[in-house]
N, C-alpha and C positions, 0 to 999 in steps of 0.2 A: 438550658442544662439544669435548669431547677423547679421543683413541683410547682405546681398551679396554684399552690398557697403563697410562692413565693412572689412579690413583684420588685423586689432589687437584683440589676444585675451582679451586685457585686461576688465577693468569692468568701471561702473561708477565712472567718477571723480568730486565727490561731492565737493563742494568751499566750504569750510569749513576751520576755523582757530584751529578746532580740528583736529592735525594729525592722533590721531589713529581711530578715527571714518571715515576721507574721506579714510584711508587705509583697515576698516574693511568694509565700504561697497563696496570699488573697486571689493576686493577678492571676496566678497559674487556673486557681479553680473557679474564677469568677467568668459568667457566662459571657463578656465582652472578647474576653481572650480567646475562649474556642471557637464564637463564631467568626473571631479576625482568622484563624487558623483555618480554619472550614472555608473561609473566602479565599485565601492565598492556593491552597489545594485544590483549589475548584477553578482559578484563574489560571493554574498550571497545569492542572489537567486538560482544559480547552486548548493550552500550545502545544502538548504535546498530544493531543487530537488533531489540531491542525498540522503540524510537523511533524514527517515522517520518523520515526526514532530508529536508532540504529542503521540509520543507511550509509554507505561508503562516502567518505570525506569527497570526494570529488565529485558527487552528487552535488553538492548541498554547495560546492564554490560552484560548477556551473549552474543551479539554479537562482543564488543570491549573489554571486560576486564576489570576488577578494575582501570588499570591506565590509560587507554585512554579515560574511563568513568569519569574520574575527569576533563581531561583535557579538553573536549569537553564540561563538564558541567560548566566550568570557564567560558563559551562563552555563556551559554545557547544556543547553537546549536542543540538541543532538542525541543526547541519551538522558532525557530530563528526570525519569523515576527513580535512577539511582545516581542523581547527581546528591552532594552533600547535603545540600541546603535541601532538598523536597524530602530526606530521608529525615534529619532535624525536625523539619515542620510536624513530619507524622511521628515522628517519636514525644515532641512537645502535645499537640493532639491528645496522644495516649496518655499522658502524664493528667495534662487540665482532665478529662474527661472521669478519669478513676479518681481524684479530685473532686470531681462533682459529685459523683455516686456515693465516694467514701461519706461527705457530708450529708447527700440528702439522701441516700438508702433509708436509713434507720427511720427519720423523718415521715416519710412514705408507708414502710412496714407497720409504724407505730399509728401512722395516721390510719391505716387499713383496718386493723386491730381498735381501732378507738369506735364507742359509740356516740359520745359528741354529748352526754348526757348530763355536763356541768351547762343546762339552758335554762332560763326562768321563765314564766311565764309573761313578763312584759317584753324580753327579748322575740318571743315570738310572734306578737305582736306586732311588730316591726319586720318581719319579713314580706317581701313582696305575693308570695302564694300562700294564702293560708285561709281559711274558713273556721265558724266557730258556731255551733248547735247544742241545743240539750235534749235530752231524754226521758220519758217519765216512768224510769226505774235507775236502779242504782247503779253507785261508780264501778263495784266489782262487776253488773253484768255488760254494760257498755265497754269495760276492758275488755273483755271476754271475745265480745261479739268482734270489737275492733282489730285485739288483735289477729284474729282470723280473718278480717275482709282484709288484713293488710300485706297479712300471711298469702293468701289468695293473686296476690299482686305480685309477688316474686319479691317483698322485702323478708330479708333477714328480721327479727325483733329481740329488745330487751326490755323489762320492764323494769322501772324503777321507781320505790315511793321514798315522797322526800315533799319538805313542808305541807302536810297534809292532804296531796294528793298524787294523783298515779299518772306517770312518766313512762309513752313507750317510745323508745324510742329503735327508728330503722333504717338501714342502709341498705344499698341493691348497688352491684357494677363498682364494686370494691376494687376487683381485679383492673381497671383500668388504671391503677398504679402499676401493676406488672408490665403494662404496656412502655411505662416511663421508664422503667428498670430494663429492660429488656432492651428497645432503644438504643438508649445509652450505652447498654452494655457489648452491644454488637458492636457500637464505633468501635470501642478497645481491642475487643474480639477481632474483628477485620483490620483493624490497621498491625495489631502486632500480628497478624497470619501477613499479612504484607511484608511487612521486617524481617520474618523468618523465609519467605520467596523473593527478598531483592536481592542485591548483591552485595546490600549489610555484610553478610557472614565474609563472604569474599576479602572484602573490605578489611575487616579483621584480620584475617590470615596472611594481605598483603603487611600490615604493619607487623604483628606480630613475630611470622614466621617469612619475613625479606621476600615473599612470591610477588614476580614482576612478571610484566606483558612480555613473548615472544615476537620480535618483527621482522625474523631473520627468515631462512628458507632452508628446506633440507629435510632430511629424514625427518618422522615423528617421533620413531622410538627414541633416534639420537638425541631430543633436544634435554639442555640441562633439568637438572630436578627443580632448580629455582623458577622454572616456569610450569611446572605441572602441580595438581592440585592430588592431593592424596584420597585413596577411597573413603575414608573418614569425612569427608566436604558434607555439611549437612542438606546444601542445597546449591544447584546449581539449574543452568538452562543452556545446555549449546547447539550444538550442530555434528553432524558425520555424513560424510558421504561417501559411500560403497561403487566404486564398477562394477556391473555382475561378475561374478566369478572370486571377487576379492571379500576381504575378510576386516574391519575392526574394532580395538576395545579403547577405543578415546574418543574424546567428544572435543571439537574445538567449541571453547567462548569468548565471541568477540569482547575486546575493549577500545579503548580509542586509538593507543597506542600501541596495539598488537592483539593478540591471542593469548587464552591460558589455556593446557593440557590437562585436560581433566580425564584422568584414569575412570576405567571403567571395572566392575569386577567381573566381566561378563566379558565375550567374543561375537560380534554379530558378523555373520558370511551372508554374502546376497546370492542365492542359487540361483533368481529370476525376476524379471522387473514388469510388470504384465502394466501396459498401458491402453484405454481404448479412450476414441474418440467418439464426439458429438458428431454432425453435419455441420455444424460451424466451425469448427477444428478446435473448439473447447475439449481439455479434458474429461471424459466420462465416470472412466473408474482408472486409479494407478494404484499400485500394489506391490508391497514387496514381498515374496517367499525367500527365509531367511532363517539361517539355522545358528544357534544358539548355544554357546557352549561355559559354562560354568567355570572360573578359573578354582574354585575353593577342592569343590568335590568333582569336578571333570566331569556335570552331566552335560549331556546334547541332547535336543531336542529342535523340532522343527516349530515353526511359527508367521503368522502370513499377517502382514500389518499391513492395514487399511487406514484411510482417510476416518477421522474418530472412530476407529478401533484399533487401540496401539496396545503394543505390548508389557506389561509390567511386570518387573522381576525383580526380586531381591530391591525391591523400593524405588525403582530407576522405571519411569514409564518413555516407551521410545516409540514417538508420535511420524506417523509419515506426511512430511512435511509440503515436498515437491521432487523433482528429478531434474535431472543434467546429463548432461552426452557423460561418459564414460572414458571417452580417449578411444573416439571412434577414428580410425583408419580410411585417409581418403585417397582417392589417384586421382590427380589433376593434370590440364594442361596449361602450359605456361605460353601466351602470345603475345609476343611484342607487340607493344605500343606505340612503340618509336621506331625510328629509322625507316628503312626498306627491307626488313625481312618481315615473312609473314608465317612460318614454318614455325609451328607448336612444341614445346621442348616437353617432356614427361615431365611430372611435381610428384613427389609424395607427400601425404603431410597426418599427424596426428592429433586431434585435437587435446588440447591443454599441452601442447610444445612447441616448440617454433624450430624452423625450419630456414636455413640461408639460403640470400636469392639474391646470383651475383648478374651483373648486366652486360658484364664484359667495358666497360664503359666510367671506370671509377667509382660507381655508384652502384656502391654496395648494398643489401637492405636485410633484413629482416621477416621476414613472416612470422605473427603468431597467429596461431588458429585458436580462435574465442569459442567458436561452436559450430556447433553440426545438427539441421534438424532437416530428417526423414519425411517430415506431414508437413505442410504448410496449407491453412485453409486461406485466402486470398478474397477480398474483394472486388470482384474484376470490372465493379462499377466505377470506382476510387485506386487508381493506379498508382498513385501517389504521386510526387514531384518530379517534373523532370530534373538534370542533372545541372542543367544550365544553371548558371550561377545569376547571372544577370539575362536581363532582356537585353539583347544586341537591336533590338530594333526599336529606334527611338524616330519621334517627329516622320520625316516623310519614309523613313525606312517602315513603319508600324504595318501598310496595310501591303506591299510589296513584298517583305521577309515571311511574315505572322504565317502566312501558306505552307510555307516552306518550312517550319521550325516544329509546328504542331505543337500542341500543349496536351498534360497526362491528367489538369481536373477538368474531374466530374462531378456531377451531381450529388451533391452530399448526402440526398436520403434516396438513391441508389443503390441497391443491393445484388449482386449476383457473387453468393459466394461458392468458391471452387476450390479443389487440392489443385496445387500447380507444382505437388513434387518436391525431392530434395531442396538446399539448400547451405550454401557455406559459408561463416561467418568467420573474416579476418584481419587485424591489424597488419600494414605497413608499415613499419620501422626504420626511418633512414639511418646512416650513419653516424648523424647529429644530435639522434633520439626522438624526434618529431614521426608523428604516428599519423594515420589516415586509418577510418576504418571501412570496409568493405563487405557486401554482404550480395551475394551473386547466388540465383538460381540456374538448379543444375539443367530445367526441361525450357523452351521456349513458349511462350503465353502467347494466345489471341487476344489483341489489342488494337484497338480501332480498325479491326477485318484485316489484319495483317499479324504474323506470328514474329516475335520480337522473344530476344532473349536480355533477362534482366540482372543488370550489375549496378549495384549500389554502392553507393558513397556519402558517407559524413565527419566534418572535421573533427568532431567533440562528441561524446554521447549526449549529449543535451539537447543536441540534434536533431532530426527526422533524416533518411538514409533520403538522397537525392539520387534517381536513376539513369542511366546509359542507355539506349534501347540498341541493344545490336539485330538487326533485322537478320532472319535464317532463312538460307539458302534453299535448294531445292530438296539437298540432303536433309534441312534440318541442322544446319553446322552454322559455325560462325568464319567458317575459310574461305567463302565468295567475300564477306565483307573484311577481313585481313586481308585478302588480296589488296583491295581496292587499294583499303585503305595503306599499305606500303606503297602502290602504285602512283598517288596521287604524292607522295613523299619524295619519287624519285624524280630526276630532270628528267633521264633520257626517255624513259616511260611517256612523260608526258612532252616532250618534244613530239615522241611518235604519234602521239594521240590528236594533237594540236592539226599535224599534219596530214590526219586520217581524215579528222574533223572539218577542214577545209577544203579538201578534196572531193567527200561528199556531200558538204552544203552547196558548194557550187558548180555544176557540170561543165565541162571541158570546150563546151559548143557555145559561149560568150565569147567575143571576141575579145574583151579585156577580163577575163576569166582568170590569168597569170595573175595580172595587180591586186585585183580583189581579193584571190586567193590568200597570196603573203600578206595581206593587212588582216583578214579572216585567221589567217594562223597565227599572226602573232597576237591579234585580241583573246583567240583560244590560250595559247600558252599562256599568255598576262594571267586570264581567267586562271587556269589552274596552278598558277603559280600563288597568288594572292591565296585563294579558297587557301592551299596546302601551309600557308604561311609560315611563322617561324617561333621561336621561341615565344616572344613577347603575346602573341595573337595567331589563330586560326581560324577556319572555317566560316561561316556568317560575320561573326561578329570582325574580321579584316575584310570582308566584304562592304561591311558597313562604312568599317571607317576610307575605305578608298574612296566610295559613292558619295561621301561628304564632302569632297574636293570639288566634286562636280557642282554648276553654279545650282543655285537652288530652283528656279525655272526649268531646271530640265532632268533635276535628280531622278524623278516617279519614271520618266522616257526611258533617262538611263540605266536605272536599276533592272528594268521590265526588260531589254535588251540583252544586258550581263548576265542576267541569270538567264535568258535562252540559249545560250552560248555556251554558258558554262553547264545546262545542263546535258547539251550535248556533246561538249566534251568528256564528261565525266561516262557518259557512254562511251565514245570510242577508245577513251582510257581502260575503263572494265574488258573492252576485249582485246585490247594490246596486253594487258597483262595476263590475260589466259592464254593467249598463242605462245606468248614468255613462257608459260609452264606448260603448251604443252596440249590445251585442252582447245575445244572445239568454240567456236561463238556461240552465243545463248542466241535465243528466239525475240527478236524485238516485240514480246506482247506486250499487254498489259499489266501482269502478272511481274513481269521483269522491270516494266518501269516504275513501277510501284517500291517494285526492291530498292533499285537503285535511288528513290529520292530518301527513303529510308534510309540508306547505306551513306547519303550524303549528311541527312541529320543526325547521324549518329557520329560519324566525323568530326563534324560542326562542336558536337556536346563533348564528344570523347576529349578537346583542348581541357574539359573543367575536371577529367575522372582524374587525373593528377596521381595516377600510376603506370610504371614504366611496363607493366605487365598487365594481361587479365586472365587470370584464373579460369579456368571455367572446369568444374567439377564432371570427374568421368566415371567415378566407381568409387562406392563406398563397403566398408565394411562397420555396419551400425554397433556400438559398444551404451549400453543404458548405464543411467547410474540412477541410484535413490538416495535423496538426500533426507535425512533423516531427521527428527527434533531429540533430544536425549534431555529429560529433567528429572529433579528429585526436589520435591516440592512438601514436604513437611506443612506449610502453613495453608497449601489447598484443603485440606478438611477444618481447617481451624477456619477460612473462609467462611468455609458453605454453613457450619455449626453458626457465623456470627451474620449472614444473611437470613438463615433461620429467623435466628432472635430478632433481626431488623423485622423481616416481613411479621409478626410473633406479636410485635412491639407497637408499629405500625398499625393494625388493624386492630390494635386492646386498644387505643388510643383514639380511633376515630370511630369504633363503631361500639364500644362499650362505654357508657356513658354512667358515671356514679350520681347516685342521688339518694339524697338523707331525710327523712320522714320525724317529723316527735308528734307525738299529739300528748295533751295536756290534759287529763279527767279529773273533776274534782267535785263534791258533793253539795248538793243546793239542804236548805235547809228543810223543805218539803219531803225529801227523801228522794227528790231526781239528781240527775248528773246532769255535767256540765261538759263541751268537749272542745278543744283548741288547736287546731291542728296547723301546721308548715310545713311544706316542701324546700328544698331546696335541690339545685344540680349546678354542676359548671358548665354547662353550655344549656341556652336557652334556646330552646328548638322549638317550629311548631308541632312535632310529635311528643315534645317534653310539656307544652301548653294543653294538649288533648287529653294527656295520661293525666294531668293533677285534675281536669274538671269531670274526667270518669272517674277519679278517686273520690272528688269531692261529692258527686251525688253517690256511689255505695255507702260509704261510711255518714248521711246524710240520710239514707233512709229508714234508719230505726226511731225517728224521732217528728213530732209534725213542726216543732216550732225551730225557728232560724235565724239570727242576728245576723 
């Protein structure tokens, strides 16, 4: 923080008869201080580059945990630029730093303006560049000549006589003082345009004029005045977000403990929300057409905000940020889960509201609808997780089950991406308050050469959605595999099926055909009864644990058995329950049996979807929203003005280089001259060792002799 003249770090030594004032502004302006300052800022800045800032508090515990969640929140490391302490740091900064200037400006200017001309000629002598020649004509023509070869070089000159002889003396790259000044002056520059764009001013307004955080719910217009900020606010940064068709003049700004209302003097309406897509299902272009109306003089005008092309008005620039569903309008089907019905009941739902969802059953719930998106592009390489919570197939079960269960990874640098269509995004809500989130597409996917429709699930957002595959029927529906799946739920269903089932694995023309039979129908109904299991366990995974009973020498026998057993009851089950509604038997092909192992894996997984319902989305009516940036930023030109000066500063300093020239003439007694010349510069380069030895022979060639 101090000229190149300088080599103490210390600060200004104020005369003062106050000691701890001329000690507290040493520190303040002494160069140890601002670079501890400049290091803390630079150390905070890296966390808050690595830590997300401004994310929702429930982020930040499922990514660190209850107790590192305290500890980082002790620092506000959450919203670290305008926590107290990194607002202090750069207001102390600004202080040391006008400090430093205050003392070495003048210092600088005066050394700019100086010719350095109090030198003698033994001091010269003692410089490391310097040669020394005579001439055999006089001191005024040797001056003469000199100062024009030096003049010629791009020095400035002065001449000066003094003890009997002629003194010129020259500087070149003066201006790399401006570079020092300039520098410096941009920290100051950029950190108070900082201070004037934090939430400083905010800051202020809380203590001053009692504005607190909003955390409650309800109207906007309604909420008290103690939480809105008045058009007066010199600066602020928040948020708005528009459904097309809708209209407004507030911006919310988050804080940790709510929101503050910040009035706008302006109306923004969303006429239209133009969105396109990449082939990766990247946004392309989003856009808002939005019409503008004055509350002062009631103009209106139209206006169409782009991605960095925002709109500025009456000093408020409104950046388009990103987008959100609208409170798009869905019709869904609601199908049980449980029990033995399989009959779909109508849903409506809107998103950003929730909707009750009773079971008949004590167990009441909730739906809120999170989102709704129209496009999904899909990597059909990478299906994601299955739903399955755990691997049911451990030790001998591994290579007997693993058939059966099928797994959703793939090859990680696999690519086939695709639209797969609508999509519904929803929280489950029990009674208790405990939530499940769910995210279910509304078309069926091709997946491993079978079309599957996909319902997700995860406990926490911190999560990955784990999936349900429900395999689709001939229609395309999911009501061949709700059948089943009530079917395999009921007894008498599956008493029928047991006794289908052994009737045709064993033909009538054995003479102990009877016996075989009843022992065949009650190992079927076991079978389907275990697969259907109960609260605690279903599907594979009480298939496992029953086949663990079995002695271990004849588990792999056993298992390879039960499941042929059980696969063919679950056949005769699937058409005992279509004759129950009504409908005709399917075609024993391949096509069918394929469904049905599917129909059985998704049984098996559906024990882990841990909803009493599945949604599956029928009709939507799509609602856009733009969600908008609103700022008023006063200290962004004061910024860009002290970047200027940095960059200004920056290159005066490394590529302007000063350097001071004297040469010494003085007169021989013969009537010749005599000449003494030094260079000097602050950086010794070898472009600054080339320049003085081409100086040295110009100003060398008016003369033949040479000491």
């Amino acid at each position: 923080m101090t000229s190149e003249t300088e080599t103490s770090t210390g600060g200004w030594e104020l005369k003062t008869s106050r000691r701890w004032l001329a000690d507290t502004v040493e520190l303040l302006s002494s160069m140890r201080f601002a670079i501890s300052l400049l290091t803390l800022i630079s150390i905070a800045s890296i966390i808050g580059t690595v830590l997300k800032q401004n994310e929702p508090m429930t982020n930040y515990v499922n990514q660190f945990g209850p107790f590192w969640f305290e500890v980082f929140a002790k620092f506000n490391l959450y919203a670290l630029y305008s926590t107290w302490w990194f607002l202090l740091i750069m207001a102390f900064l600004v202080v040391s730093t006008s400090l430093c200037l205050i003392r070495n400006t003048p210092k600088m200017l005066k050394d700019m303006r100086s010719w350095r001309e109090n030198v003698r000629e033994q001091s010269l002598r003692n410089f490391h560049h310097k040669v020394e020649w005579r001439v055999p004509f006089s001191r005024a023509a040797l001056t003469a000549q000199s100062l024009a070869r030096v003049a010629a070089n791009g020095y400035k000159t002065k001449v000066v006589e003094k003890e009997g002889a002629t003194l010129i003396a020259g500087r070149q790259g003066a201006a790399n003082k401006w570079g020092y000044i300039f520098a410096h002056s941009s920290i100051v520059i950029i950190c108070i345009g900082g201070l004037l764009d934090s939430e400083l001013p905010i800051r202020i307004q809380k203590v001053i004029f009692d504005k607190t955080p909003f955390s409650g719910s309800g109207v906007i217009a309604q909420i008290p005045e103690q939480h809105r900020l008045g058009l007066g606010n010199p600066t602020f940064r928040g948020n708005m977000l528009i459904p097309e068709g809708s209209s407004s003049s507030t911006a919310i700004i988050p804080q940790q403990d709510g929101v503050l209302i910040q009035d706008l003097p302006f109306t923004v309406k969303l006429t239209k929300f133009i969105i396109d897509y990449y082939s990766t299902g990247m946004p392309k272009l989003f856009a808002s057409e939005v019409v503008v109306t004055d509350h002062e003089n009631g103009k209106v005008f139209p206006a169409t905000i782009k991605v960095n092309e925002p709109l500025i008005y009456r000093g408020v620039a409104v950046y388009q940020s990103s987008f959100e569903d609208g409170g798009s309008r869905l019709t869904l089907a609601a199908y049980p889960m449980r029990g033995t019905e399989h009959v779909a009941l109508p849903m409506q739902g809107e998103v950003g509201n929730t909707s009750a969802l009773g079971t008949g059953k004590g167990g009441d719930y909730t739906v809120e609808w999170s989102g709704f998106r129209a496009f999904n592009v899909e990597n059909m390489a990478q299906n994601g997780q299955d739903l399955r919570a755990v691997n049911p197939a451990k030790g001998f079960m591994s290579s007997s089950l693993d058939k059966h269960l099928g797994s959703a990874a793939k090859n990680a640098n696999s690519k086939d991406l695709k639209n797969v269509g609508p999509s519904v995004q929803y929280k489950l809500r029990d009674k208790n308050g405990q939530a499940r989130e769910y995210n279910n597409y509304m078309q069926p996917m091709l997946i491993d050469g079978a079309y599957v429709f996909l319902a997700g699930m995860r406990e926490s957002p911190a999560e990955p959605f784990r999936f349900l595959r429900i395999p689709a029927d001939d229609n395309d529906t999911v009501d061949e595999w709700m059948r089943l799946r009530a079917a395999i739920l009921n007894p008498e269903l599956r008493l029928l099926a047991a006794q289908r089932y052994a009737k045709r694995a064993l033909p009538a023309t054995r003479t102990d055909a009877a016996v075989l039979r009843a022992q065949l129908q009650a190992s079927s109904l076991k079978g389907l009864t275990i697969f259907g299991g109960d609260e605690d366990e279903a599907g594979y995974v009480a298939v496992s644990r029953f086949l663990e009973k079995v002695a271990p020498q004849d588990q792999e026998q056993a298992a390879e058995i039960f499941m042929k057993i059980l696969n063919g009851s679950l056949w005769d089950l699937w058409q005992v329950a279509r004759e129950k509604d009504g409908l005709k038997a399917v075609e024993p092909d391949e096509k069918h049996g394929r469904f049905l192992q599917l129909a059985a894996n998704a049984f098996s997984d559906a024990f882990f979807y841990g909803s009493p319902v599945y949604l599956q989305l029928q009709g939507f009516d799509e609602v856009k929203a733009s969600v908008l940036q609103i700022t008023r930023s006063p200290g962004k030109n004061i910024v860009y003005f002290g970047c200027l000066l940095l960059v200004i500063g920056v290159f005066s300093m490394f590529y302007i280089r000063e350097r001071r020239l004297w040469i010494w003439i003085k007169s021989e007694d013969d009537g010749s001259a005599r000449a003494l010349m030094a260079v000097s510069s602050q950086r010794k380069t070898l472009d600054f060792e080339k320049e003085v030895e081409k100086l040295k022979q110009q100003l060398q060639q008016a003369g033949p002799e040479q000491r």
